[in-house]
C-alpha positions as CSV (number, residue, x, y, z in Angstrom):
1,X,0.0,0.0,0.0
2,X,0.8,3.8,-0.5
3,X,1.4,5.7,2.9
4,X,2.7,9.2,3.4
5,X,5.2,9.3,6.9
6,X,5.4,13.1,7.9
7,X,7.3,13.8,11.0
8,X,6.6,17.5,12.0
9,X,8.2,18.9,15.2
10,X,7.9,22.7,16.8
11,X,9.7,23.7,19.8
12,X,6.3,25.5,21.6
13,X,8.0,25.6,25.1
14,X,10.1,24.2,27.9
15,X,10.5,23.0,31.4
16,X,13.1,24.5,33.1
17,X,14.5,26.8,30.2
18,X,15.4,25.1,26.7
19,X,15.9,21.5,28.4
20,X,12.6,19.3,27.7
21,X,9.1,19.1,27.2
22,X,6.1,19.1,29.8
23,X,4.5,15.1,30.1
24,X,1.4,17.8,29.8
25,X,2.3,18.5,26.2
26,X,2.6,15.4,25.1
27,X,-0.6,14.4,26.9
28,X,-2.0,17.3,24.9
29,X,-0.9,16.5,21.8
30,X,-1.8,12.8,21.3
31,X,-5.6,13.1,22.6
32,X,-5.3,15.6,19.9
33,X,-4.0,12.9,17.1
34,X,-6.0,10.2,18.3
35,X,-9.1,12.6,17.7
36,X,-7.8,12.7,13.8
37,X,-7.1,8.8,14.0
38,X,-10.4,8.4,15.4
39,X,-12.5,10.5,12.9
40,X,-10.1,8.5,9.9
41,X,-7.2,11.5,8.8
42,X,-4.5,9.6,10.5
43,X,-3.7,5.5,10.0
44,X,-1.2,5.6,13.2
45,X,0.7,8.3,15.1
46,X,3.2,8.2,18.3
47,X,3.9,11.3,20.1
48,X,7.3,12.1,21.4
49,X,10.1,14.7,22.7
50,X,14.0,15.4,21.3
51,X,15.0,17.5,24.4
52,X,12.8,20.6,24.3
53,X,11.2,19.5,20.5
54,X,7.6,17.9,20.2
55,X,7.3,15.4,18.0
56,X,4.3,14.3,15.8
57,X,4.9,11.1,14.3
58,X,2.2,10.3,11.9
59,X,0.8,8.2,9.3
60,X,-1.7,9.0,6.7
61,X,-2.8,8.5,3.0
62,X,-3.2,11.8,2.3
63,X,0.3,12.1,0.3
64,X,3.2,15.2,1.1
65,X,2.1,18.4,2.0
66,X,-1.5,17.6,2.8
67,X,-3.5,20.9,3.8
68,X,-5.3,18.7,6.2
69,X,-2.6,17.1,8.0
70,X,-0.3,20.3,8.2
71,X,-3.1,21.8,9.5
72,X,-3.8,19.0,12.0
73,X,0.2,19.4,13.0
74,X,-0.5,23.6,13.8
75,X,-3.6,23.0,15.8
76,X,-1.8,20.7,17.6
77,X,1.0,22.7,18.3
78,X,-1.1,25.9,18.7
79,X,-3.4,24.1,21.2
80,X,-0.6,22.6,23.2
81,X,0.8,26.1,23.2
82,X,-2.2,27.9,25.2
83,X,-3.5,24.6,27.4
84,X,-0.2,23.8,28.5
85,X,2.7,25.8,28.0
86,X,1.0,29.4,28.5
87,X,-0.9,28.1,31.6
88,X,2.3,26.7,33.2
89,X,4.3,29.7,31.7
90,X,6.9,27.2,30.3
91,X,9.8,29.0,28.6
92,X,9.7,30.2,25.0
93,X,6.1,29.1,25.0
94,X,5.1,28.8,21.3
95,X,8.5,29.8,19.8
96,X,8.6,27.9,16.6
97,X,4.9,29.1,15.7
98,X,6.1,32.5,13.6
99,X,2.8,32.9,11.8
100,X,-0.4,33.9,13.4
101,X,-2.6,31.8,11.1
102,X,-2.1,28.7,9.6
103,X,-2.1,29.4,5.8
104,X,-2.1,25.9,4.2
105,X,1.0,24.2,5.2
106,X,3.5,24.5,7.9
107,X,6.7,24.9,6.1
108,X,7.9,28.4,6.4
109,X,6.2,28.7,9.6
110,X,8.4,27.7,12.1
111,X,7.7,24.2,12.2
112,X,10.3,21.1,11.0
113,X,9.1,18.6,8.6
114,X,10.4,15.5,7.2
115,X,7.6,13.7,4.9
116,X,7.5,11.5,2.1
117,X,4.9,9.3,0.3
118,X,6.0,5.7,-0.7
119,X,4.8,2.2,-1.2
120,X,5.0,0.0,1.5
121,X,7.4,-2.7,1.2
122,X,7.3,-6.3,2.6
123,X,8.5,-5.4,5.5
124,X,9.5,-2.0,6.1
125,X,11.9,-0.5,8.9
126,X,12.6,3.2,9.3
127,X,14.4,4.8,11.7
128,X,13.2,8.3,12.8
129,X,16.4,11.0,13.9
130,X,15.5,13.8,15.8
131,X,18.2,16.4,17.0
132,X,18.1,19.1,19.8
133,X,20.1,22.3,19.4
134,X,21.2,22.3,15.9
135,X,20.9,23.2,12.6
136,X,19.8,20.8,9.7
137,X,22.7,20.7,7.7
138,X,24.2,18.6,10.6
139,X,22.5,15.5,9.0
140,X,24.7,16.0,6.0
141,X,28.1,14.3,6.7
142,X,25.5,11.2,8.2
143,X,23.5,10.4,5.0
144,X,26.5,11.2,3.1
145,X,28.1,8.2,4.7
146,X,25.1,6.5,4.8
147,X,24.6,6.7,1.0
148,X,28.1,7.0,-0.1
149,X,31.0,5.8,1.6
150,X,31.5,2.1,1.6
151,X,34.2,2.5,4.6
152,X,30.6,3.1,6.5
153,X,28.1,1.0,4.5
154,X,29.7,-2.4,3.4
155,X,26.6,-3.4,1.1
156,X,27.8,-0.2,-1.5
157,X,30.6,-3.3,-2.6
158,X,29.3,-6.1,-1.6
159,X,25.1,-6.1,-2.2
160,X,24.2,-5.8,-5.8
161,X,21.0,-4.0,-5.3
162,X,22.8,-1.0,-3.5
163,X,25.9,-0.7,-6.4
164,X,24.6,1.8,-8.5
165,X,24.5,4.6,-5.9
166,X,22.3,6.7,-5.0
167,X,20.6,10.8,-5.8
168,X,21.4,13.6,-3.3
169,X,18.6,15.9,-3.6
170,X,20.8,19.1,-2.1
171,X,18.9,22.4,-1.5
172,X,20.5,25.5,-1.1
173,X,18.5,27.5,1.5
174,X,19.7,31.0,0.7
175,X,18.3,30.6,-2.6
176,X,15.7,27.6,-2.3
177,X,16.6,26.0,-5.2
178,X,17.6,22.2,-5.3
179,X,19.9,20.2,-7.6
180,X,20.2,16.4,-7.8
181,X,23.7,14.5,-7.8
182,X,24.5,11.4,-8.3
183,X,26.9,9.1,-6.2
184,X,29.4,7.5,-6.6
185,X,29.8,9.6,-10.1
186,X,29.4,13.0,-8.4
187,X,30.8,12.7,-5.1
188,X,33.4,15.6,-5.1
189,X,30.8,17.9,-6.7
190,X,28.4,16.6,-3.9
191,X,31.3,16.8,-0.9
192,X,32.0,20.7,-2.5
193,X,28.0,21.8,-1.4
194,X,27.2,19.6,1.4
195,X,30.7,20.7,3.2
196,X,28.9,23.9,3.5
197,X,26.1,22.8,6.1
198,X,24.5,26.2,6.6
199,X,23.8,26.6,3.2
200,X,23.4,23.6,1.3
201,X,21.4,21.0,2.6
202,X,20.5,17.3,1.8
203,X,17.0,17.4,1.5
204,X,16.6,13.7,0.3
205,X,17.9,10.6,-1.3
206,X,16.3,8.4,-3.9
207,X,17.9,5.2,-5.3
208,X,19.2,5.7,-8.8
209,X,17.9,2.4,-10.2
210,X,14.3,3.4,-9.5
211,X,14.2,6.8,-7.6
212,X,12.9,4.8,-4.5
213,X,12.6,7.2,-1.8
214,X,15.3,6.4,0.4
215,X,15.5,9.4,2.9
216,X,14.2,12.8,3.9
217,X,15.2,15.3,6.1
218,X,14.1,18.9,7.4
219,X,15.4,22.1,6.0
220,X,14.0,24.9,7.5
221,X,16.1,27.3,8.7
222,X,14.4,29.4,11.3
223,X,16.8,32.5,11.4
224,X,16.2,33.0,7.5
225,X,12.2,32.5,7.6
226,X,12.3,35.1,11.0
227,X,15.2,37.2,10.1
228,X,16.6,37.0,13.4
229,X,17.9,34.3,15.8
230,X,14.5,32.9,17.0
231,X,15.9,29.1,18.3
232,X,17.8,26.4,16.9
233,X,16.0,24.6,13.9
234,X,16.4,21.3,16.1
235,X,16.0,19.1,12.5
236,X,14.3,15.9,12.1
237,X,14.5,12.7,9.6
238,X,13.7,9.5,8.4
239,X,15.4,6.8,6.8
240,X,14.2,3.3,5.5
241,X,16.0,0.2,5.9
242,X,17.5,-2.9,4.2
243,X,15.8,-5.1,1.1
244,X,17.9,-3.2,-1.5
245,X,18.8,-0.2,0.9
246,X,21.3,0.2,3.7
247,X,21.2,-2.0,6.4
248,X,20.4,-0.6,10.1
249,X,23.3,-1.0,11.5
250,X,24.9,1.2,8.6
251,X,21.9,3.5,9.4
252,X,23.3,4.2,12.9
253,X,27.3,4.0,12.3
254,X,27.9,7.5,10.8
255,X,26.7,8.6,14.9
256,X,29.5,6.5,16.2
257,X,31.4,9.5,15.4
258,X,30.5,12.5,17.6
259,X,31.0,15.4,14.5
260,X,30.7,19.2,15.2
261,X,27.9,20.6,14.4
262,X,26.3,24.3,14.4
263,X,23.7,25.2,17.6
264,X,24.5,24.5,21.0
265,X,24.1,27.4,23.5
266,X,22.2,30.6,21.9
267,X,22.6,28.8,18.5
268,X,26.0,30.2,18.5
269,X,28.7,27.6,18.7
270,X,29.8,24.5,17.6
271,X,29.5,21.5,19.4
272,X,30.2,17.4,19.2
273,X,26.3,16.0,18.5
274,X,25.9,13.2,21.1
275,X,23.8,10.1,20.1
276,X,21.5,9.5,23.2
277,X,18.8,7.1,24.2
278,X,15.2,9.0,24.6
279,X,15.7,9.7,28.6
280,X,19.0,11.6,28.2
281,X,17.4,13.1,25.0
282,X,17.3,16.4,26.8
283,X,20.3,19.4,27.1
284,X,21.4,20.6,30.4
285,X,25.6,21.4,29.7
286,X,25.6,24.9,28.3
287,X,22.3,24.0,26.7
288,X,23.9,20.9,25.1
289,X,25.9,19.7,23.5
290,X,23.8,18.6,20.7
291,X,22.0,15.5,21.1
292,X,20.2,13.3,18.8
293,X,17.7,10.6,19.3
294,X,16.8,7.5,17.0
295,X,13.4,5.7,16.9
296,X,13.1,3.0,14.8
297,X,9.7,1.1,13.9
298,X,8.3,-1.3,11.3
299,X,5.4,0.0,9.4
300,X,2.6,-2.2,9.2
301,X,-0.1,-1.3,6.3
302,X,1.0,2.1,7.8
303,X,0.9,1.5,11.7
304,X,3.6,2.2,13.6
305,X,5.2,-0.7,15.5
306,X,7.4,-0.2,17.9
307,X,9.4,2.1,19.2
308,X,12.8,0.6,19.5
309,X,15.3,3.3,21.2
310,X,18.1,2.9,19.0
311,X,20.8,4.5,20.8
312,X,19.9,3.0,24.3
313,X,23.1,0.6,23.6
314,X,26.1,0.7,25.3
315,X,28.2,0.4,21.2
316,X,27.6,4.4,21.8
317,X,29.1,4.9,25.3
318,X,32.4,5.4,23.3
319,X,30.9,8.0,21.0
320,X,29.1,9.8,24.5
321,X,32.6,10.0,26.4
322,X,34.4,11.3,22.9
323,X,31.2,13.9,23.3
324,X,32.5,14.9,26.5
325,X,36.4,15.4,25.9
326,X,35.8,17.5,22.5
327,X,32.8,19.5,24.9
328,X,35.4,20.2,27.4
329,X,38.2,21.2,24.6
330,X,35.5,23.8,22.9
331,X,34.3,25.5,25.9
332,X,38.2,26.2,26.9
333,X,37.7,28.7,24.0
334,X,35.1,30.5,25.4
335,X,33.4,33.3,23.3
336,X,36.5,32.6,21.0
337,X,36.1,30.8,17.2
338,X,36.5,28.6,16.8
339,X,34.3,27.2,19.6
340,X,31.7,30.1,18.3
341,X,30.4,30.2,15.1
342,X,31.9,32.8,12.2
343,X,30.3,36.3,11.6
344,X,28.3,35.0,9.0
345,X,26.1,32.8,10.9
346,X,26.1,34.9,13.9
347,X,24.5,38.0,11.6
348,X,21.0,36.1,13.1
349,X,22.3,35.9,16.6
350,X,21.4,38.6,19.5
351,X,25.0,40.2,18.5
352,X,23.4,41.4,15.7
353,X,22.1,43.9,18.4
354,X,25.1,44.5,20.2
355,X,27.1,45.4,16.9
356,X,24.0,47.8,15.9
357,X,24.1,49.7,19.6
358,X,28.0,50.2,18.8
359,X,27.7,51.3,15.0
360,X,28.2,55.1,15.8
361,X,31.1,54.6,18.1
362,X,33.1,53.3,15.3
363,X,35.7,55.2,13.6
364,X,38.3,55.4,10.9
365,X,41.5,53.6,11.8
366,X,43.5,57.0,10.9
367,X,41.7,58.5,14.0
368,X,42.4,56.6,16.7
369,X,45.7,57.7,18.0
């Protein structure tokens, strides 16, 4: 069968600062999904938290960017925004909601999505990322090794139905425009945009063979929709496993390695992103460091079975410590860059503001002596 997966998350307010979700927002949120499972919109849904992110899960056959379902994913949000966190007065409360009105679909309104419509296979695992205070280009150097480099995913030699590669769909956020590339041909001109990770971003993979939706990930970028720094785009994806794509275990490996990505405290720094199981999904240490979460389930004629917690495995208590030692290196450096993002990227920070209050004090170099 045909079945649409769209996993939409919105950051609409914390406990205790940016550090997790209220158990009342959740509660919220999935009376209000099992309302639209109820009344036939949604096959299956699971409701869930990456640190301070809520998390719709849901399954429908209403195919990508379904006015009814986006609108099902605001009201949600919007509701769980003045029952819960307004009425607690939880920090941030509705943050990622930057329109006033829903308008037909929730991209470019604060809200992540990752959504894609596919046929079901015979069996069919997926594994579900979700990320806390970063940016989405840090799923780039993953899928890349995911998709691409056989020193990470064995079956690119050795299983016949993976050989002939695999389409980046990269999408340049500045100027919203996408081009597709093909690995193995293309992987230097592919490695030249997705090295970039705050401009170009994978957006999805296909299989060449057949242009079998392999992957998708969110690409909002919250300081460009807002024009200021408004909270970390915290990104979400999905990925489907084995018959004829890469196997789970070459799903998870790229997060063996702990690489430095863009968010952490104020959005402003780089930090190691930490693969955690669901309880330690939530940032405390300077806001951070980065975390990310994995869920995987099986669909069945679009339920969702499961979860497994994919990082609750002590294979990633190596990658956790290394976490830790590069944490402790980049906060030696204090408000110092490396260990803080470059001027470009901080153009949408608060020191926007702090450079604008000292505009007229600035004079030319011949003057200051």
């Amino acid at each position: 069968m045909k079945v649409t997966l769209s996993v939409i998350k919105a950051d609409v307010g914390s406990l205790v600062g940016h550090h997790v979700v209220h158990p009342d927002q959740i509660r919220v949120a999935s009376e209000k999904l099992k309302e639209a499972k109820d009344s036939g919109l949604l096959i299956d849904y699971y409701v869930t938290n990456a640190g301070d992110d809520l998390q719709l899960i849901m399954t429908h056959s209403k195919g990508v960017d379904s006015e009814e379902v986006h609108k099902l994913a605001w009201d949600t949000f919007s509701e769980v925004t003045e029952k819960v966190s307004k009425k607690l007065k939880l920090y941030a409360a509705g943050q990622d909601l930057l329109g006033t009105a829903f308008s037909g679909n929730v991209k470019g309104m604060g809200p992540g999505v990752a959504e894609g419509e596919f046929e079901e296979r015979i069996s069919e695992p997926i594994i579900i990322f979700m990320a806390d205070k970063t940016e989405p280009g840090a799923w780039n150097l993953p899928l890349y090794k995911i998709f691409a480099d056989p020193f990470n995913t064995a079956g690119l030699v050795i299983d016949e139905s993976l050989h002939e590669g695999f389409i980046f769909r990269v999408m340049d956020v500045y100027e919203d425009k996408v081009v597709d590339l093909k690995a193995p041909e293309e992987i230097y001109d592919i490695l030249a945009l997705i090295g970039t990770p705050a401009r170009y971003i994978i957006h999805s993979i296909l299989r060449h063979k057949d242009n079998l939706l392999a992957a998708v990930a969110s690409t909002a970028r919250l300081s460009l929709i807002a024009g200021r720094y408004v909270g970390k785009d915290d990104p979400v994806m999905f990925v489907r496993a084995q018959h004829g794509l890469p196997a789970v275990g070459e799903i998870l490996e790229p997060f063996a390695f702990p690489h430095l990505v863009a968010g952490w405290m104020r959005g402003s720094h780089h930090g190691p992103l930490m693969p955690v199981s669901m309880k330690n999904a939530k940032c405390t240490r300077f806001d951070g460091p980065p975390r990310v979460a994995a869920l995987g389930f099986q669909l069945n004629e679009g339920k969702l079975i499961g979860p497994e917690d994919m990082f609750d495995d002590p294979a990633f208590d190596r990658a956790r410590d290394m976490t830790n030692r590069v944490a402790d290196y980049l906060r030696l450096h204090g408000p110092f860059m490396p260990a803080r993002l470059g001027p470009e990227e901080m153009e949408y920070t608060t020191l926007a503001a702090v450079l604008k209050k000292l505009e007229a004090r600035f004079r030319p170099a011949g003057k200051a002596r």
